[in-house]
C-alpha positions, 0 to 999 in steps of 0.5 A: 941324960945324953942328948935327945936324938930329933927325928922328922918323919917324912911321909906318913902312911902306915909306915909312918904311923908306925914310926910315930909309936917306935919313937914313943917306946925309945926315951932317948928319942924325940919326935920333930915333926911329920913332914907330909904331901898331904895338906897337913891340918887334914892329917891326924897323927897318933900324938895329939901334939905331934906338929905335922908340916908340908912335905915342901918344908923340910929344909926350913928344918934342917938344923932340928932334924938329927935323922930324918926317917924316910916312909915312902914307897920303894916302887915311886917315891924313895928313887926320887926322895932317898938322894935328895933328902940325903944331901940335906939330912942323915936318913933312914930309909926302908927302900926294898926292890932288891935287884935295884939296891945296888943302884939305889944305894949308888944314888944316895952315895953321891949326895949323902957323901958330898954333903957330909950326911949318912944314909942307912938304905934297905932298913927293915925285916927283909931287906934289913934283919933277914941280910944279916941272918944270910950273911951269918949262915953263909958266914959260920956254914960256908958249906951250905945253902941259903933258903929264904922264906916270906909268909904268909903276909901282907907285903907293904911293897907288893901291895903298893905295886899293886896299888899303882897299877892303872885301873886298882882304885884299892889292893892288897898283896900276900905272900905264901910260903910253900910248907913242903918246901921248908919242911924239906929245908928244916930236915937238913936236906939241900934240895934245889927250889926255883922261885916259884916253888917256895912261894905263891902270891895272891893279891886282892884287888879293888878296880876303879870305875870303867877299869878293865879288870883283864887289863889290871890282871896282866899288868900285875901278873907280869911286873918285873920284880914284883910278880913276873917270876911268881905264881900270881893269883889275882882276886877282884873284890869289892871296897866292903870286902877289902875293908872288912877282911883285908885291914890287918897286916900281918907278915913274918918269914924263915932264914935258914942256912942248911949246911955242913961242917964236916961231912957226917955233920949236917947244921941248920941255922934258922931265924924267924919272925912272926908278925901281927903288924908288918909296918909297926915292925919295919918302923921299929927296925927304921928307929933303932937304926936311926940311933945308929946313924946319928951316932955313925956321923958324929964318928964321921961315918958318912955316905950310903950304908947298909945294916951290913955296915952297922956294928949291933951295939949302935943299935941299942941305947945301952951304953958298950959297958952296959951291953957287956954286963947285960947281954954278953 
């Protein structure tokens, strides 16, 4: 058997979490440790001997970590972590705000070329599987156009906006599709869609004592990025509500390019996903990428990358024979 690929998790919600199951499904993987800002004995991970560590420990494990995975939130935590943890190790990360990828990936750049290290940033479903189905439809149908759907959804990202805005004690965030829009999109058609009609936001929001429920509302309804450019319902419920019809996390979406390859030739290419667990998805696309970025820096491959700079079969553990055997 080839080497065993170690990987550390840094940070562990329900990211994290998932992270922990992804790996058990991948024999070519072993689990070093949960890296947490948590006290570490108060966290109970899913495998009874899972080590968990401090967070402030990760560079005493430096030379056990292959590829360290990254599980924090886009809004706060990766800006900060993504450039640091990548001068020290070879990392995946889910970073998702996408008007700032571009700068993202410019910060991580520096400290993971300088060090010798790979960064694969912008890992997941979108951005992450839904940018390589872009890139195809506009690829094989340059004459065309690219819809992008999300939903219905709990989004991860939008809720932990959400979750930080002064005055939410709790919060989700879901994403709704517009169903005449895709309609509209399947039939071949090319109509022009603003943002605002193809999708609407709904969060659901507990407030913390003495928090001004007004205040709470406009701070999510005019955030930049998140919900500036959306028709945003804001719902204030109670912890019981929350917990007894907000817990599951499903999510999924459409990609599809609509397009021509001469003039009485209209072509859809569509991809979709259907989700009963977003964050148990989004780990499985972390871990599968992780293989790739072990195997990109022992080609020597370093630096930030994207999955636009992956080639498929480093995802898969199957050897190139087996792939051209088997799935060609």
């Amino acid at each position: 058997m080839s080497k065993q690929i170690r990987i550390g998790i840094a940070g562990y919600g329900n990211l994290g979490r998932g992270v922990e199951a992804a790996i058990a499904k991948n024999p070519d993987m072993t689990l070093v440790g949960i890296f947490t800002r948590r006290a570490p004995a108060d966290l109970v991970p899913l495998g009874p001997r899972t080590p968990v560590y401090a967070m402030d420990a990760l560079a005493e494990h430096q030379q056990a970590i292959d590829v360290l995975i990254l599980c924090g939130g886009s809004k706060d935590d990766l800006p900060a972590q993504g450039p640091q943890l990548a001068a020290m190790f070879n990392t995946v990360d889910s970073f998702d705000t996408h008007a700032r990828i571009p700068e993202y990936f410019a910060a991580v750049d520096e400290p993971a070329r300088a060090n010798g290290k790979t960064a694969l940033i912008s890992i997941g479903w979108d951005p992450g599987m839904f940018s390589i189905n872009r890139l195809y439809g506009e690829a094989l149908l340059p004459d065309g156009v690219t819809y992008t759907f999300w939903g219905k959804g709990l989004s991860q990202g939008h809720s932990d906006a959400v979750r930080r805005v002064p005055g939410v004690k709790a919060g989700v965030q879901y994403t709704l599709p517009s169903p005449e829009a895709i309609e509209r999109v399947r039939s071949g058609a090319r109509p022009e869609l603003s943002t605002r009609e193809k999708h609407t936001r709904e969060c659901f929001v507990v407030l913390a004592e003495g928090a001004d429920a007004a205040t709470v509302e406009q701070a999510i309804v005019g955030m930049p990025n998140y919900f500036a450019d959306y028709d945003t319902t804001v719902n204030f419920i109670s912890e019981d509500e929350l917990r007894r019809d907000h817990q599951r996390m499903p999510h999924g979406g459409f990609v599809i390019r609509s397009g021509n390859t001469s003039e009485p030739y209209a072509q859809v290419i569509e991809y979709s996903l259907q989700l009963e667990s977003n964050p148990e998805f989004t780990a499985s696309v972390l871990v599968a990428y992780a293989r790739a970025a072990y195997r990109l820096n022992l080609q020597g491959q370093v630096g930030a990358k994207t999955a636009f700079d992956v080639a498929p079969g480093l995802l898969s553990p199957k050897s190139p024979e087996q792939l051209r055997a088997e799935l060609l």
